[in-house]
VOPAGU-2260 file (C-alpha; in pm, 1 decimal, decimal comma):
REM VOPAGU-2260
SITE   aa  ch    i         X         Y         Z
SITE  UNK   A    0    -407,6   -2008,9     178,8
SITE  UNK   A    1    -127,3   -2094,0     423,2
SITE  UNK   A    2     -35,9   -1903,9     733,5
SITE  UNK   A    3     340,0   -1831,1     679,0
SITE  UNK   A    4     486,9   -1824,0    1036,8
SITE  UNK   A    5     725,2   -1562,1    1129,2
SITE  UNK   A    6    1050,0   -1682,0    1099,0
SITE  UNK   A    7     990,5   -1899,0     784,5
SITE  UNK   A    8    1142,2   -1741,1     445,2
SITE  UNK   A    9     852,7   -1670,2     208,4
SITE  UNK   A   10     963,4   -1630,7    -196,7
SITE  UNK   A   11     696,4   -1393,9    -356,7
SITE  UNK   A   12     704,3   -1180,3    -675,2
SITE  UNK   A   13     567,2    -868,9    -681,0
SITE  UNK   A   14     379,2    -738,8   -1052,0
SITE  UNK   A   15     162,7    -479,8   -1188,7
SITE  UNK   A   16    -205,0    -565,6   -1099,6
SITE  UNK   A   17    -460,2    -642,7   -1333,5
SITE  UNK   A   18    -790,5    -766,4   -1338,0
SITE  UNK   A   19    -765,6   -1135,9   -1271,2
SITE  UNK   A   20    -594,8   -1026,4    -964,5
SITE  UNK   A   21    -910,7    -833,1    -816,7
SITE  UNK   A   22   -1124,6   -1055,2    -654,7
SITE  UNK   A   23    -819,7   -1176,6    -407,2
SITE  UNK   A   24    -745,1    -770,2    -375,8
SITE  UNK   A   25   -1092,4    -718,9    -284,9
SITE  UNK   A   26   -1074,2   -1010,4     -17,1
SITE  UNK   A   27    -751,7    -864,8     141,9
SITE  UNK   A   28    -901,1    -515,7     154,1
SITE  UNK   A   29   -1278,3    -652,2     293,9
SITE  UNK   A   30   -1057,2    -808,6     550,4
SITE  UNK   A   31    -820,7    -509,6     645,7
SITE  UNK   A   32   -1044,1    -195,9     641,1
SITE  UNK   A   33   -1365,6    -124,3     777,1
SITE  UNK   A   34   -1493,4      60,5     505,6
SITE  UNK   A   35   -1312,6    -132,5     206,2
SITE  UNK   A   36   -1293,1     -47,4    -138,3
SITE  UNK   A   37   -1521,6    -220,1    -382,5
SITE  UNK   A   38   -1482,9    -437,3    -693,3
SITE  UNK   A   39   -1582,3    -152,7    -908,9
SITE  UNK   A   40   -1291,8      42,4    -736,0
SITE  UNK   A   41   -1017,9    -128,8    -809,7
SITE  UNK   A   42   -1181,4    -175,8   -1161,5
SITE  UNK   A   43   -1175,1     228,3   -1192,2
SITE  UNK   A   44    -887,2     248,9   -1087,7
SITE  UNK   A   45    -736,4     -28,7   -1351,4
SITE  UNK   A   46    -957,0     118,8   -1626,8
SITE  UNK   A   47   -1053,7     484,6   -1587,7
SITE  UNK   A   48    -750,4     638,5   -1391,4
SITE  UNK   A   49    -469,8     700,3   -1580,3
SITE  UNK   A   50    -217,5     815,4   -1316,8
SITE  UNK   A   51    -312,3     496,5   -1078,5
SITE  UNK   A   52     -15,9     246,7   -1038,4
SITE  UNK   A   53    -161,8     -82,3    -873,7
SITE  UNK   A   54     127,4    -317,2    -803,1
SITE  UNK   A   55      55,7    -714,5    -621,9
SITE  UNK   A   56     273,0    -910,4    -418,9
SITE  UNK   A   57     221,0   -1286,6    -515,0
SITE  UNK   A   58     351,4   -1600,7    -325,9
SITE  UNK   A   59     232,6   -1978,5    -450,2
SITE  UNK   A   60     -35,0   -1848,7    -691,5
SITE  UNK   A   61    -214,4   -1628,6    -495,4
SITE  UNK   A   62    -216,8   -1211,7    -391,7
SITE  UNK   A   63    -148,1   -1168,4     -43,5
SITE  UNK   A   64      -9,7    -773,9     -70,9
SITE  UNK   A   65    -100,5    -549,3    -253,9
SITE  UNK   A   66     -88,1    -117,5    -281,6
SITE  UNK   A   67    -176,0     138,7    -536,1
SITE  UNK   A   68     -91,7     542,5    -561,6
SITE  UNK   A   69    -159,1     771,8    -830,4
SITE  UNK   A   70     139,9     908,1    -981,6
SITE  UNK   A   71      86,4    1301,6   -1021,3
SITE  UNK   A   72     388,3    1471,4   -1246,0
SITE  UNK   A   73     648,4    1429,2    -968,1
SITE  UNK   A   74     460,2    1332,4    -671,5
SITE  UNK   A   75     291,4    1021,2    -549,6
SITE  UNK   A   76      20,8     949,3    -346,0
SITE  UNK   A   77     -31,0     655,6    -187,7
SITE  UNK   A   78    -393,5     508,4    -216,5
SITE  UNK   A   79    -357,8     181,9      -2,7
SITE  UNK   A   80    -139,1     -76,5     116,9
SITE  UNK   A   81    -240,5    -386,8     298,8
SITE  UNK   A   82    -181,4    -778,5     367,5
SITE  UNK   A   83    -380,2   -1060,7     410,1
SITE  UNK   A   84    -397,6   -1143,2     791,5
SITE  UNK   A   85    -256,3   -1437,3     786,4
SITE  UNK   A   86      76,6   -1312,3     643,0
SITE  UNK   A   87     127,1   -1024,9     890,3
SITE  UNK   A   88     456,3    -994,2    1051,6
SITE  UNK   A   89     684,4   -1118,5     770,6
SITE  UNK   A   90     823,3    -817,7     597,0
SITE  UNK   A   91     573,7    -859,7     297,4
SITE  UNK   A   92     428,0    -477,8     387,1
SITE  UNK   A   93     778,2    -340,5     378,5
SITE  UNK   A   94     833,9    -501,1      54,3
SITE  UNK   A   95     534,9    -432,2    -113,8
SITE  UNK   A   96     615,3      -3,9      42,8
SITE  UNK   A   97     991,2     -29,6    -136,4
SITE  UNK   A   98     850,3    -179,7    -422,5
SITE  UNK   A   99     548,5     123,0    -464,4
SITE  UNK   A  100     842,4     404,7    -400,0
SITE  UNK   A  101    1093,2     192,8    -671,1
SITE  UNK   A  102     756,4     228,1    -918,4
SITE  UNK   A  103     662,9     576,5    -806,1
SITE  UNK   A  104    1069,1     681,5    -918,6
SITE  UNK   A  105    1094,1     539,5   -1201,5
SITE  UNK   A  106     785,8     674,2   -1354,7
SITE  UNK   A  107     915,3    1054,2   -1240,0
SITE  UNK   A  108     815,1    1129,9    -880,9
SITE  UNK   A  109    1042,2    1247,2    -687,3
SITE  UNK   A  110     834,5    1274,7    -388,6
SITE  UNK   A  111     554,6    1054,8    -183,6
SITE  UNK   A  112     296,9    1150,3      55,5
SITE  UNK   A  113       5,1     928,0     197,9
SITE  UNK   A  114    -242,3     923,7     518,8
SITE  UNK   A  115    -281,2     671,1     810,7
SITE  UNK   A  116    -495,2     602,8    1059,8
SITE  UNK   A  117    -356,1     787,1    1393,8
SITE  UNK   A  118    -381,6     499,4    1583,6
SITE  UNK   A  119    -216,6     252,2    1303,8
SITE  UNK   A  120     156,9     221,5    1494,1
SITE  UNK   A  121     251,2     -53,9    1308,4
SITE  UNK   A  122     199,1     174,8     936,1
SITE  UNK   A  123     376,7     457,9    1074,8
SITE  UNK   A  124     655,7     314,3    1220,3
SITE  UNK   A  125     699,3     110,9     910,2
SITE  UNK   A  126     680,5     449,9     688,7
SITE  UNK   A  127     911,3     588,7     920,1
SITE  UNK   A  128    1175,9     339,9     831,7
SITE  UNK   A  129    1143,2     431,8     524,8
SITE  UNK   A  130    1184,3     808,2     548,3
SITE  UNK   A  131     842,7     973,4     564,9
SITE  UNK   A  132     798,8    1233,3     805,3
SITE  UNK   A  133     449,8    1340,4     980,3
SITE  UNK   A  134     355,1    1698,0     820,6
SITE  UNK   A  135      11,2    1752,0     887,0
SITE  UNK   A  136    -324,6    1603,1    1046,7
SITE  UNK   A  137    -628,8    1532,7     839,6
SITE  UNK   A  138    -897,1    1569,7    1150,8
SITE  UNK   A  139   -1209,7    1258,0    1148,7
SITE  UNK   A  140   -1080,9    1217,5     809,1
SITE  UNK   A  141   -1210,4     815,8     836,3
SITE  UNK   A  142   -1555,9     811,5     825,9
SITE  UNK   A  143   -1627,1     449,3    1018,6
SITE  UNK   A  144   -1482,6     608,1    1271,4
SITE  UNK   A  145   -1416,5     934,3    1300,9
SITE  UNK   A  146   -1028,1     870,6    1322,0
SITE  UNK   A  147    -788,0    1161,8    1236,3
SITE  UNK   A  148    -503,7    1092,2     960,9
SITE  UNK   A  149    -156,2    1149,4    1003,1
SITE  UNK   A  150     -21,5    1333,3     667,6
SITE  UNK   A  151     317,9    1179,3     607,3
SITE  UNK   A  152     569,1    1290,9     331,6
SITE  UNK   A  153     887,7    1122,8     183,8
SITE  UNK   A  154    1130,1    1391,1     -30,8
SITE  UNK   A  155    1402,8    1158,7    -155,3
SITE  UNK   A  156    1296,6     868,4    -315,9
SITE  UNK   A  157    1568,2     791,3    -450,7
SITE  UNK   A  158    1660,2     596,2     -50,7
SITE  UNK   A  159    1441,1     362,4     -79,3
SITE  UNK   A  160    1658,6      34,5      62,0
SITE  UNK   A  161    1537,3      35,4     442,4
């Protein structure tokens, strides 16, 4: 892949996820988490779990974003959201978090709710733009590290255009 650079325009589609899309998912996820989920995750998640909405952000052929939630009556739940290093810093996070809360609407939540690392400045600020709020504190809720979770909550999906 090609680094984008920050102030270049990058076209991308973004599309449901399915299985020939995995092994580039697990590659972004290896190299944004210290304890990543595993091939037979995202497999699980694609085959098993019938609330899970896995959506990819694609630009020349290849995933560089992706993030999944579980869709639960009217609430969602974010499960992950990441990029691929080397296209950090371009808005492709923000799209792929509009594009999750457009999906999580229009299959009848009304509400969102996720967890980030304490320390993760960049994810919160970027879910405050959005509208979620910090409600709660999931204490050494990472196990690599012992890191506590900010519980964040968005009530109006419906403004999702930040």
């Amino acid at each position: 892949m090609k680094r984008k650079m920050a102030n270049q325009p990058i076209d991308y589609e973004i599309c449901d996820m399915n299985f020939r899309h995995i092994e580039e998912v697990v590659k972004i996820e290896k190299l944004s988490f210290n304890t990543a989920w595993t091939r037979s995750d995202f497999i699980s998640e694609l085959e098993v779990n019938k609330t899970a909405k896995y959506r990819v952000l694609i630009t020349n052929e290849h995933v560089v974003a992706y993030g999944g939630m579980w869709v639960l009556l009217d609430e969602a739940h974010v499960t992950n959201i990441a990029v691929h290093p080397e296209f950090r810093g371009v808005g492709l996070g923000k799209a792929i978090l509009k594009d999750l809360i457009n999906t999580a609407a229009k299959n009848g939540a009304s509400s969102m709710t996720l967890e980030v690392r304490k320390g993760n400045n960049v994810a919160i600020n970027l879910y405050k733009k959005f509208g979620f709020v910090e409600e709660g504190i999931r204490k050494k809720y990472y196990a690599d590290t012992g890191d506590d979770a900010i519980i964040m909550w968005k009530y109006d999906l419906e403004s999702s255009d930040s």
